[in-house]
Predicted model as a PDB file, atoms N, CA, C, CB and O in Angstrom, pLDDT in the B-factor column:
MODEL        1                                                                  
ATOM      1  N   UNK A   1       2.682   2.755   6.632  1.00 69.00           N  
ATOM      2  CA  UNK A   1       2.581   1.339   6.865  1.00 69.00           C  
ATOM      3  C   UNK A   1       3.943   0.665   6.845  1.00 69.00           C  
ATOM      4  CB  UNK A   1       1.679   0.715   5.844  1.00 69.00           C  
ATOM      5  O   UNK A   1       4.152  -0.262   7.628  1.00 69.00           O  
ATOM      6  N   UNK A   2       4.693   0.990   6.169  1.00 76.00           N  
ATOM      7  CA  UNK A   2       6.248   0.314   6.137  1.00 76.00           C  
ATOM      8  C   UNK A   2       6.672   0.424   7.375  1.00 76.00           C  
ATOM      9  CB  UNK A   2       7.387   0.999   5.182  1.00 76.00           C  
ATOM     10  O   UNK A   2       7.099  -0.606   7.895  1.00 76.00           O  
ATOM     11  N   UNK A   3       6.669   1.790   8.234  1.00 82.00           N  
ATOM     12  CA  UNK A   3       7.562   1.887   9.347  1.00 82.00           C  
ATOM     13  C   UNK A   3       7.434   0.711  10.267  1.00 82.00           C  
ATOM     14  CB  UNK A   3       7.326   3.139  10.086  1.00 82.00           C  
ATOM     15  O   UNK A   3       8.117  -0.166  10.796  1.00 82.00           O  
ATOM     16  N   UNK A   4       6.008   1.220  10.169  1.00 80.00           N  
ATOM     17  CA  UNK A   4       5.298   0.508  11.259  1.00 80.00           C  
ATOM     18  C   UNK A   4       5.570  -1.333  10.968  1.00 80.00           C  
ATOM     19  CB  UNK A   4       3.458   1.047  11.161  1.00 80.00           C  
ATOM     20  O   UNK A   4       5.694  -2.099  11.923  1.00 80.00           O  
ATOM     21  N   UNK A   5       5.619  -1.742   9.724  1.00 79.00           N  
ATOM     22  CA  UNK A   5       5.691  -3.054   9.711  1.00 79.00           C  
ATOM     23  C   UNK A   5       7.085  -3.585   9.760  1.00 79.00           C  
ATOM     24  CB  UNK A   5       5.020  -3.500   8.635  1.00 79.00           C  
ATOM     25  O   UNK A   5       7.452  -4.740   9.978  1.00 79.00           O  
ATOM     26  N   UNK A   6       7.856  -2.416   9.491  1.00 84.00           N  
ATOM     27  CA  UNK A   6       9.324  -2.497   9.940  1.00 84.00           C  
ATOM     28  C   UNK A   6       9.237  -2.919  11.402  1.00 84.00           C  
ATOM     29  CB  UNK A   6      10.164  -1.042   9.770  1.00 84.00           C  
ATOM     30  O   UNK A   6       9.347  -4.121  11.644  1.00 84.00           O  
ATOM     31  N   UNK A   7       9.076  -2.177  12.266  1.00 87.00           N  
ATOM     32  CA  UNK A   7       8.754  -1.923  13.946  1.00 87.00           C  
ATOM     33  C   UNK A   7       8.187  -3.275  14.215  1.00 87.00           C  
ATOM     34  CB  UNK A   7       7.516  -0.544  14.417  1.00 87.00           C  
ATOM     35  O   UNK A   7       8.343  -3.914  15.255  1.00 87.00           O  
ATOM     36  N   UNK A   8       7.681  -3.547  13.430  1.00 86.00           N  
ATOM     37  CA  UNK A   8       6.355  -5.025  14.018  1.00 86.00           C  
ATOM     38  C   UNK A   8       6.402  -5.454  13.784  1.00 86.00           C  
ATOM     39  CB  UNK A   8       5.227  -5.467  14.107  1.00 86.00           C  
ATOM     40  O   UNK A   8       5.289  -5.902  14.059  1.00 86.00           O  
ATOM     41  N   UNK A   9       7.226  -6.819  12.736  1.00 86.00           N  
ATOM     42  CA  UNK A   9       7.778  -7.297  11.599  1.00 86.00           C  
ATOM     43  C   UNK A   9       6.824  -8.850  11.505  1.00 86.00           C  
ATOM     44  CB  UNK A   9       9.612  -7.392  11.769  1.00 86.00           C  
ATOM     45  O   UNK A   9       6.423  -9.479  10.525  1.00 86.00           O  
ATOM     46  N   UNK A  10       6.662  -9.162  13.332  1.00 88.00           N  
ATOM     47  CA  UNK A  10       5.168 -10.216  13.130  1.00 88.00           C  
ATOM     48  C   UNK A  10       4.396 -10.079  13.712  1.00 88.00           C  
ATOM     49  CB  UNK A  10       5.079 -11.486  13.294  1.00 88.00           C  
ATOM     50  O   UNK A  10       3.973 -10.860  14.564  1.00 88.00           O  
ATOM     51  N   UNK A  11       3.820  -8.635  13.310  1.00 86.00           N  
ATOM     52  CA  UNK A  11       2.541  -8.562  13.290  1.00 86.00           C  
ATOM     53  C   UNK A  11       1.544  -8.240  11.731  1.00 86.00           C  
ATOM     54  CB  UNK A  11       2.417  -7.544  14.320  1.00 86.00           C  
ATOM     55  O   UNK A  11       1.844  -7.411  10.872  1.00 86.00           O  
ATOM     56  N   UNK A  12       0.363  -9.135  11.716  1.00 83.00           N  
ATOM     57  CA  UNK A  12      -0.413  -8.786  10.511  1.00 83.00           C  
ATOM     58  C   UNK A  12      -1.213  -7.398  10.515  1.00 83.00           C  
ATOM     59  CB  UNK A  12      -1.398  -9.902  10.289  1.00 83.00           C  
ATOM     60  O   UNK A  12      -1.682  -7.008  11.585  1.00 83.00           O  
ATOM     61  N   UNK A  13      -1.341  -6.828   9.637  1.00 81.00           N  
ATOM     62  CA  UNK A  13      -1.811  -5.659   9.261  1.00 81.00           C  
ATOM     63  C   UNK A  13      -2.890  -5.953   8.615  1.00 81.00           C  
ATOM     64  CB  UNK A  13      -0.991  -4.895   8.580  1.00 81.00           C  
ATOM     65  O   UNK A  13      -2.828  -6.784   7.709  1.00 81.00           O  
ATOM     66  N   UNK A  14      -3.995  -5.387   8.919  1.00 80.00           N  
ATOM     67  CA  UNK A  14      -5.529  -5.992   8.405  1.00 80.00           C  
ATOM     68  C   UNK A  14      -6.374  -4.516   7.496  1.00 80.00           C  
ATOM     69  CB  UNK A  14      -6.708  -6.575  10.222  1.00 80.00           C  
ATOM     70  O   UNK A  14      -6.658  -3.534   8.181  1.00 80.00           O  
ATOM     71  N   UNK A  15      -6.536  -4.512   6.747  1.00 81.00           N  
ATOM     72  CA  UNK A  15      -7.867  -3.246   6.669  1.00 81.00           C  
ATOM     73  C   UNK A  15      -8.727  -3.840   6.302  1.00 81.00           C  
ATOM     74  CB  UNK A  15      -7.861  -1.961   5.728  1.00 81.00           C  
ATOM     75  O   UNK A  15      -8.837  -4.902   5.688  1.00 81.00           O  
ATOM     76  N   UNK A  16      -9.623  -2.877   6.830  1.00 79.00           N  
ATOM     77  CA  UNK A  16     -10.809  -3.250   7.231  1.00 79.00           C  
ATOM     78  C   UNK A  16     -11.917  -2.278   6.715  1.00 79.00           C  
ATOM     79  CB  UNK A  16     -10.768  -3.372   8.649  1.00 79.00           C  
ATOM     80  O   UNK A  16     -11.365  -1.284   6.244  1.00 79.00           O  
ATOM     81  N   UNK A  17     -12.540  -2.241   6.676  1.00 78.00           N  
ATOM     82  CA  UNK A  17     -13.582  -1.569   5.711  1.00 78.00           C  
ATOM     83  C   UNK A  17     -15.471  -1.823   6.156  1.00 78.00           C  
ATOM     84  CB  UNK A  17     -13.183  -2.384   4.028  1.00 78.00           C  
ATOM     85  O   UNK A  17     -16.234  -2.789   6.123  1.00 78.00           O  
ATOM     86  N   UNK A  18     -15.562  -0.762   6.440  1.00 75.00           N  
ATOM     87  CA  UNK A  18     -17.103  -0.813   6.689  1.00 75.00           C  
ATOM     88  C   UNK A  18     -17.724   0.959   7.021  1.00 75.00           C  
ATOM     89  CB  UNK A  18     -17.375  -2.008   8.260  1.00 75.00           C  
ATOM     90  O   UNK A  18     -16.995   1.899   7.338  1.00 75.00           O  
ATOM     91  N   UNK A  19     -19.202   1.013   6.837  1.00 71.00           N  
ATOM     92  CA  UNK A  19     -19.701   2.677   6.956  1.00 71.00           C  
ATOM     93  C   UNK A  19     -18.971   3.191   8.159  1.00 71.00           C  
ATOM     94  CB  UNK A  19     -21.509   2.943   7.231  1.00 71.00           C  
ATOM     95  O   UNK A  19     -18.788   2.652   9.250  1.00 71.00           O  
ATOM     96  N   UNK A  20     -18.698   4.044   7.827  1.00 67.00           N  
ATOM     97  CA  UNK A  20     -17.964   5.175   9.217  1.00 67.00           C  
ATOM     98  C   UNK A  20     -18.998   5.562  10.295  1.00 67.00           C  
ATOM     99  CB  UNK A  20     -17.386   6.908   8.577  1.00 67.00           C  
ATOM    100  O   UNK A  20     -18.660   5.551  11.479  1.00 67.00           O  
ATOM    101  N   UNK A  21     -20.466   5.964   9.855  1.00 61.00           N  
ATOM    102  CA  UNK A  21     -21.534   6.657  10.256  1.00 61.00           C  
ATOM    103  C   UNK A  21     -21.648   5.364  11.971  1.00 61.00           C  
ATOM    104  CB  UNK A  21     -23.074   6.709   8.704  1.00 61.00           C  
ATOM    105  O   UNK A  21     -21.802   5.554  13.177  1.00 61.00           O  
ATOM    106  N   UNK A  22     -21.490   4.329  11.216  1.00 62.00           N  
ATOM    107  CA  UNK A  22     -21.585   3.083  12.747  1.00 62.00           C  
ATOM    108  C   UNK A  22     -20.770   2.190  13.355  1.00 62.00           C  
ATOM    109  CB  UNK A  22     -22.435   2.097  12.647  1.00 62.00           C  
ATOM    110  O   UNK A  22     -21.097   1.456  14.287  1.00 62.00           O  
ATOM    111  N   UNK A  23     -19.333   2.267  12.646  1.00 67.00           N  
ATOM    112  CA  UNK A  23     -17.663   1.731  12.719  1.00 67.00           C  
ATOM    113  C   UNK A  23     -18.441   0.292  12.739  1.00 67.00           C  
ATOM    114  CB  UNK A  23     -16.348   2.255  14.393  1.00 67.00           C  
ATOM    115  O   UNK A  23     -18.337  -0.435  13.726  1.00 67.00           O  
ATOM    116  N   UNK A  24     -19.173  -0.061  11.683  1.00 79.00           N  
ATOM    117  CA  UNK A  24     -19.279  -1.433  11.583  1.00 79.00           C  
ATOM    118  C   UNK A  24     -18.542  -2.211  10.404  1.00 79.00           C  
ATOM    119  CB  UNK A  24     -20.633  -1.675  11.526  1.00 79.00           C  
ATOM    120  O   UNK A  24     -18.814  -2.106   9.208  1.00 79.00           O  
ATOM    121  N   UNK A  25     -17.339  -3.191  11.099  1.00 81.00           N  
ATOM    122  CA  UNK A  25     -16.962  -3.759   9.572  1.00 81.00           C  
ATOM    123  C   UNK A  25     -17.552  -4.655   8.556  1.00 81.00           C  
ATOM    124  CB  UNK A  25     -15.967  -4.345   9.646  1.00 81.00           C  
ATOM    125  O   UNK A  25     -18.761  -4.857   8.664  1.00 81.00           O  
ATOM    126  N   UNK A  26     -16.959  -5.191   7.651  1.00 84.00           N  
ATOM    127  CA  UNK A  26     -18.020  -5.717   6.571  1.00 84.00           C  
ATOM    128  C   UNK A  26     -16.707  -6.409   5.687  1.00 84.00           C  
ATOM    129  CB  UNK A  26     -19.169  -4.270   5.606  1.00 84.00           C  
ATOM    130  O   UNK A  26     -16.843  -7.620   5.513  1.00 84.00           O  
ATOM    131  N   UNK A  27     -15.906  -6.020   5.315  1.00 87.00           N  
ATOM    132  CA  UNK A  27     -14.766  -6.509   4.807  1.00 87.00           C  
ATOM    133  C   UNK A  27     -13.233  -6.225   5.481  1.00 87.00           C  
ATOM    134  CB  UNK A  27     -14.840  -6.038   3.529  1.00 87.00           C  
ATOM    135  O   UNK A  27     -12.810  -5.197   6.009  1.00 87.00           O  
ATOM    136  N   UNK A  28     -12.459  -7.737   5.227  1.00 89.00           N  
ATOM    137  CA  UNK A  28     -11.157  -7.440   5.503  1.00 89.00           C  
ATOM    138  C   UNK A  28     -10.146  -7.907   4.791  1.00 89.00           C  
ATOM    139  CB  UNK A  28     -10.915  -7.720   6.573  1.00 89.00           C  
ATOM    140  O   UNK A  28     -10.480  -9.037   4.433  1.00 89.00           O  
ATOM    141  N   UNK A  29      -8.936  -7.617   4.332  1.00 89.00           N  
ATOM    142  CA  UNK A  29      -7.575  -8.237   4.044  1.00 89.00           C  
ATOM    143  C   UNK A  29      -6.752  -8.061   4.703  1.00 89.00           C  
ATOM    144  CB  UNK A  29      -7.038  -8.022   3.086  1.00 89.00           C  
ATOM    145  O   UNK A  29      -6.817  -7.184   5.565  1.00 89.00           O  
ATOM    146  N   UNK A  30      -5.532  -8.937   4.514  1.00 87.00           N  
ATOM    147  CA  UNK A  30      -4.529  -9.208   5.078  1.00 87.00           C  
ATOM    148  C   UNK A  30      -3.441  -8.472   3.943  1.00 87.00           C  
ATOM    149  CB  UNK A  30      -4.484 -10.779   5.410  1.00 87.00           C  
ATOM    150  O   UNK A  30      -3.337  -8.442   2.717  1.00 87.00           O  
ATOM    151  N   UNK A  31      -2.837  -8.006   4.908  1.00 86.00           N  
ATOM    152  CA  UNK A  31      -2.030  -6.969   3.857  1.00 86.00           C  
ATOM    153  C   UNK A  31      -0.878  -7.797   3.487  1.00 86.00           C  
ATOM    154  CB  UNK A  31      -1.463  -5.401   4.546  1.00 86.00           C  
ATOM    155  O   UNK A  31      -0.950  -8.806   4.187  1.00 86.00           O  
ATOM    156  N   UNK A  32       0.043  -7.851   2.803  1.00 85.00           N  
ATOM    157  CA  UNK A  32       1.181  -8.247   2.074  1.00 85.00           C  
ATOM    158  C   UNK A  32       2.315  -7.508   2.103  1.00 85.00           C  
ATOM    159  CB  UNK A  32       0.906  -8.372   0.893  1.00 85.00           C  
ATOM    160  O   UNK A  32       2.105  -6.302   2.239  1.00 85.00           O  
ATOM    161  N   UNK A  33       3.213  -7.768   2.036  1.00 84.00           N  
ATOM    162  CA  UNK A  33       4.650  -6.960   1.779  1.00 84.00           C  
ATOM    163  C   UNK A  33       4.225  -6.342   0.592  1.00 84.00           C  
ATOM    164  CB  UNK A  33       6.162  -7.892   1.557  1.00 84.00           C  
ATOM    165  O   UNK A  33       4.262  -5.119   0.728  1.00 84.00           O  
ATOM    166  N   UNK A  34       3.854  -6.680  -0.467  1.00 86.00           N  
ATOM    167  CA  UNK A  34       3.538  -6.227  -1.989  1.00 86.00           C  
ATOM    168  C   UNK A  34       2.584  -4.831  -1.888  1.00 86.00           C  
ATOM    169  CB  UNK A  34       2.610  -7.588  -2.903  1.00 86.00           C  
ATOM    170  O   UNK A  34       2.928  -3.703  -2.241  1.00 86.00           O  
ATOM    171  N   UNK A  35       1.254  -5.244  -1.289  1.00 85.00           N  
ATOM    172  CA  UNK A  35       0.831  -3.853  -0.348  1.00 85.00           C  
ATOM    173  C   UNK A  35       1.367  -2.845  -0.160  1.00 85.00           C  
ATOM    174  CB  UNK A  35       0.702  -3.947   0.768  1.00 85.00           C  
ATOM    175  O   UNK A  35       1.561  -1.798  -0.778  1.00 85.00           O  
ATOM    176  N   UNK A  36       1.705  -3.450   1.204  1.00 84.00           N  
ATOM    177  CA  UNK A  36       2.091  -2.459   2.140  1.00 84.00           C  
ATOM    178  C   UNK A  36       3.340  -1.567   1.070  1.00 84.00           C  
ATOM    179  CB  UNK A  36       2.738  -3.300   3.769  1.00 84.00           C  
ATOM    180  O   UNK A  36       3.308  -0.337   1.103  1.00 84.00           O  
ATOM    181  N   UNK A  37       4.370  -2.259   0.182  1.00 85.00           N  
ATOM    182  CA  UNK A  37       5.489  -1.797  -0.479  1.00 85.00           C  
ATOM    183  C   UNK A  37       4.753  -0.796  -1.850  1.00 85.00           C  
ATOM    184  CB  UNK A  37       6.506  -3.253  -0.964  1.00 85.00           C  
ATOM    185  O   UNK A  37       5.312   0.055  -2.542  1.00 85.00           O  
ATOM    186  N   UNK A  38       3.445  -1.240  -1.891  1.00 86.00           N  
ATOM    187  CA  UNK A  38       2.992   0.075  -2.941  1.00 86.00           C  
ATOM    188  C   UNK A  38       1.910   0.968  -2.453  1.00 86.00           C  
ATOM    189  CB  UNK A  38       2.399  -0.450  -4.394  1.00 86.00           C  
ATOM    190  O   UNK A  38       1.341   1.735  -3.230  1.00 86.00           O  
ATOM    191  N   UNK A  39       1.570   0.885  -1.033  1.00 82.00           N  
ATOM    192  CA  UNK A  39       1.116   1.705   0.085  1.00 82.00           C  
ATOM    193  C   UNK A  39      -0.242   1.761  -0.830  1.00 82.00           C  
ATOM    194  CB  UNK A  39       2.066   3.266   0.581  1.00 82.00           C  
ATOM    195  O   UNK A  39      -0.720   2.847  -1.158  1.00 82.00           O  
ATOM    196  N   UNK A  40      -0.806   0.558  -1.204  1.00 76.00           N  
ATOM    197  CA  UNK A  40      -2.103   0.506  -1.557  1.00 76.00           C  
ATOM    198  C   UNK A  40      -2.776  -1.307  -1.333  1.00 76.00           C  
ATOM    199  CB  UNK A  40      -2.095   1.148  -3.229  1.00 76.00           C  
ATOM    200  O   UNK A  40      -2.320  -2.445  -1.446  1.00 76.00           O  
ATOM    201  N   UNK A  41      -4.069  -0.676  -0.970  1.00 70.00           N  
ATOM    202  CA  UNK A  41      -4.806  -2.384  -0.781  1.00 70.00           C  
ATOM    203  C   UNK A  41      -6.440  -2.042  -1.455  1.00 70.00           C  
ATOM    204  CB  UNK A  41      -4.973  -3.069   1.463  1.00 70.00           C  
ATOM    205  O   UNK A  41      -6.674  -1.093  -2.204  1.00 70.00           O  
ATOM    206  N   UNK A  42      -7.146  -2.744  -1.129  1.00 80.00           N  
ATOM    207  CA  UNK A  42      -8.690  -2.857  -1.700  1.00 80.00           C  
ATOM    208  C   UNK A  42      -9.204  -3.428  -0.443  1.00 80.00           C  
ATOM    209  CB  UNK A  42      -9.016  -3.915  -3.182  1.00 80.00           C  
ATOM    210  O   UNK A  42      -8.473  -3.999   0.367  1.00 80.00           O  
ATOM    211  N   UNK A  43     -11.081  -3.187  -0.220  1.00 82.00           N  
ATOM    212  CA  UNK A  43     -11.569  -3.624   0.475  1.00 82.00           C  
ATOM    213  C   UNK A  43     -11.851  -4.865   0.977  1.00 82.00           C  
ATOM    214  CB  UNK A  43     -12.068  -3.230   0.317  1.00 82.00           C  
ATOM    215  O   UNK A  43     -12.636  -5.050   1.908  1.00 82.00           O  
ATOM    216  N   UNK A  44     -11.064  -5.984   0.229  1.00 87.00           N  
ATOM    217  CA  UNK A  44     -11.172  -7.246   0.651  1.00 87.00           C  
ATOM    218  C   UNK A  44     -12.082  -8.195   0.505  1.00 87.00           C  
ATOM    219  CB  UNK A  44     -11.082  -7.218   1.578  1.00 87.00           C  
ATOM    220  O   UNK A  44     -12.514  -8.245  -0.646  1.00 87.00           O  
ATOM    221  N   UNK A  45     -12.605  -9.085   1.348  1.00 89.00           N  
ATOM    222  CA  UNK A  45     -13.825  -9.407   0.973  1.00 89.00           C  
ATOM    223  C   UNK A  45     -14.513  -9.845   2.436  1.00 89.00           C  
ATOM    224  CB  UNK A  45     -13.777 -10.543  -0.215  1.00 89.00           C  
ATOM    225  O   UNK A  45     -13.990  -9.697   3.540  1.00 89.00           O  
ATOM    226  N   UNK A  46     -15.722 -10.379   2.171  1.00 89.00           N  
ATOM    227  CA  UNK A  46     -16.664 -10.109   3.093  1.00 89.00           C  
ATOM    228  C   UNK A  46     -16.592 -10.811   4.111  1.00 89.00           C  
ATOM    229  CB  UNK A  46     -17.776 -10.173   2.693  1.00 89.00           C  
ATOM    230  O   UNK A  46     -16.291 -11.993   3.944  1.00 89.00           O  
ATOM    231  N   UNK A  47     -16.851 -10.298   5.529  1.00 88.00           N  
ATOM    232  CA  UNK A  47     -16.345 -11.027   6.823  1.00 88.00           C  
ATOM    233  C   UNK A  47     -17.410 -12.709   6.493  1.00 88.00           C  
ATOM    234  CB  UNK A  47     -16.892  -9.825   8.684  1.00 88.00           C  
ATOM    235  O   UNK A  47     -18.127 -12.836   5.500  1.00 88.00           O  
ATOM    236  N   UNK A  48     -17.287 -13.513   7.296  1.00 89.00           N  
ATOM    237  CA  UNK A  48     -17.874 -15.064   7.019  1.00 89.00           C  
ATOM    238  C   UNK A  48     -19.344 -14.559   7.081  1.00 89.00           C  
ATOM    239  CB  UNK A  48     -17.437 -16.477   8.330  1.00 89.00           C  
ATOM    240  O   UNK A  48     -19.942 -14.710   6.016  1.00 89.00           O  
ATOM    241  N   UNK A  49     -19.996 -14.044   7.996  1.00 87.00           N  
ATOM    242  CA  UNK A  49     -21.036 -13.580   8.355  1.00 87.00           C  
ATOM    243  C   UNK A  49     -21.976 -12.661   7.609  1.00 87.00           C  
ATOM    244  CB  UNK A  49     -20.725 -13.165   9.265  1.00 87.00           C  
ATOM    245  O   UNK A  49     -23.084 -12.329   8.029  1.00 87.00           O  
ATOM    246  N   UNK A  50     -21.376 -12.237   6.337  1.00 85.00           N  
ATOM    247  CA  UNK A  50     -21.664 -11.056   5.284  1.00 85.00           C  
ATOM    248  C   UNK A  50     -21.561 -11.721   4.124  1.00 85.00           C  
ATOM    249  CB  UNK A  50     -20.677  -9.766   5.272  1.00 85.00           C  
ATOM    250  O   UNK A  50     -21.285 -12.867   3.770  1.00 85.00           O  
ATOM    251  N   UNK A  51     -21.992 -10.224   3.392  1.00 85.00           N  
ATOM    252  CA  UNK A  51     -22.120 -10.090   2.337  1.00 85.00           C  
ATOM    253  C   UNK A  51     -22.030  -8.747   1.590  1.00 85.00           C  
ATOM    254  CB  UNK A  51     -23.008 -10.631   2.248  1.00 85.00           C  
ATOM    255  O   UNK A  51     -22.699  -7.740   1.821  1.00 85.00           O  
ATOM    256  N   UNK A  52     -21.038  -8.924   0.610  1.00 84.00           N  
ATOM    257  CA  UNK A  52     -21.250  -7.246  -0.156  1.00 84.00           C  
ATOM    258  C   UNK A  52     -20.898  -7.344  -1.413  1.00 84.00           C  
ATOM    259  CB  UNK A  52     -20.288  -5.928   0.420  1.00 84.00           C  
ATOM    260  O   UNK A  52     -20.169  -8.220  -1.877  1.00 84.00           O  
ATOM    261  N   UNK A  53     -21.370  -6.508  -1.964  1.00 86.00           N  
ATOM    262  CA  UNK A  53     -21.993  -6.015  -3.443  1.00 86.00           C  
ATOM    263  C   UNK A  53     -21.441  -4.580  -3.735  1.00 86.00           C  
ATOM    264  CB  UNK A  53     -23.798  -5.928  -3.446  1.00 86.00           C  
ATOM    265  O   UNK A  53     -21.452  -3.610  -2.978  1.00 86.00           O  
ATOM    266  N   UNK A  54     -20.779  -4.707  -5.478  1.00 85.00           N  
ATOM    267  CA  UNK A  54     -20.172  -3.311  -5.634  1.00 85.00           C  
ATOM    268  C   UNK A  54     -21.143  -3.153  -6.759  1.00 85.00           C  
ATOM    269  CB  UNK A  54     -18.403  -3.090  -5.961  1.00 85.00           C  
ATOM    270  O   UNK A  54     -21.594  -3.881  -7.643  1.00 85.00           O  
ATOM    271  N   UNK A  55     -21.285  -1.914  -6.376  1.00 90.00           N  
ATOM    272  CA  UNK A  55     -22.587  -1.013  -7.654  1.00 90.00           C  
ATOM    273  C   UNK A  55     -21.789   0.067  -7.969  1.00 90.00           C  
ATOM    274  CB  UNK A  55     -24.397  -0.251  -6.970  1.00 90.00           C  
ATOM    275  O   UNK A  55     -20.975   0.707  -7.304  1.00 90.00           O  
ATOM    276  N   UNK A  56     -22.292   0.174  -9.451  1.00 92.00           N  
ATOM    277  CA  UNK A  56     -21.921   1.842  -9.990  1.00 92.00           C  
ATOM    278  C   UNK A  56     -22.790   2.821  -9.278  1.00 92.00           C  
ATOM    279  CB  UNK A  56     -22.241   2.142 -11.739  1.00 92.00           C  
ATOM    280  O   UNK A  56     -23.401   2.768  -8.210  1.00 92.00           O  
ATOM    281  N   UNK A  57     -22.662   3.679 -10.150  1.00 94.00           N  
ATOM    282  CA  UNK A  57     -23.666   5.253  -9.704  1.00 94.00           C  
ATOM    283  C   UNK A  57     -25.193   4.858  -9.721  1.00 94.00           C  
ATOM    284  CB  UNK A  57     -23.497   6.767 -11.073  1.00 94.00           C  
ATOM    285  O   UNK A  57     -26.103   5.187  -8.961  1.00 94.00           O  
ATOM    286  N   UNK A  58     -25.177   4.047 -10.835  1.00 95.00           N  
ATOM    287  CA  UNK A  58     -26.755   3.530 -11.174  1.00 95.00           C  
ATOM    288  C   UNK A  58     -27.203   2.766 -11.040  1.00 95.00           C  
ATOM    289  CB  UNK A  58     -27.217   3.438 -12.007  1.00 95.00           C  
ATOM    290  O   UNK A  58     -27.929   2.236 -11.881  1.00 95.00           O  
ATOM    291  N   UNK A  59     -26.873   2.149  -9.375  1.00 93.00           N  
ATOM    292  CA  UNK A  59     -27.026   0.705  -8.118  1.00 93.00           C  
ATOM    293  C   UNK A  59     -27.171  -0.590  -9.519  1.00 93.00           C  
ATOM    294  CB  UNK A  59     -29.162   0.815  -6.640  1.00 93.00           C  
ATOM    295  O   UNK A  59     -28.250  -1.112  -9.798  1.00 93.00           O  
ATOM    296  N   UNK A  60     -26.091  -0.855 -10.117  1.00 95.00           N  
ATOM    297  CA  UNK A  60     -25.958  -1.744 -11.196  1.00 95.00           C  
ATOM    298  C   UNK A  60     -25.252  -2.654 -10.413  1.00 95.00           C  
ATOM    299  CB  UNK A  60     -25.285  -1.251 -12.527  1.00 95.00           C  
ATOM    300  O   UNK A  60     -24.646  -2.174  -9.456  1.00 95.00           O  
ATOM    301  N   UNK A  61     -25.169  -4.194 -10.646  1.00 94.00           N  
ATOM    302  CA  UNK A  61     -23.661  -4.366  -9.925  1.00 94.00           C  
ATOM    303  C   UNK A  61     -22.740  -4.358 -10.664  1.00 94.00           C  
ATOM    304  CB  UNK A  61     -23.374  -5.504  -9.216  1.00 94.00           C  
ATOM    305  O   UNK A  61     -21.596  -4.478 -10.225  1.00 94.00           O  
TER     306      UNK A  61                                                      
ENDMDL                                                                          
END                                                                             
């Protein structure tokens, strides 16, 4: 992600997050220099249109 935001310097970098099984998304962030500089982010939060919920092993939230 650095190179690349080196290379692209305005462009935003988004992840995005949703089941693989149907490439449907569900959450996004906007990445940060702070990010991208510890080459870690989280799933974000939920597109306007959604909603999501984090559960343990034992569908708790």
């Amino acid at each position: 992600l650095q190179s690349c935001n080196k290379k692209y310097p305005d462009t935003d970098l988004i992840n995005m997050y949703g089941i693989t099984e149907t490439t449907v998304h569900v959450t996004f962030k906007k990445l940060s220099a702070a990010d991208i500089a510890k080459n870690k982010s989280n799933i974000g939060r939920p597109l306007s249109t959604l909603q999501a919920y984090v559960m343990d092993a034992h569908m708790n939230l």
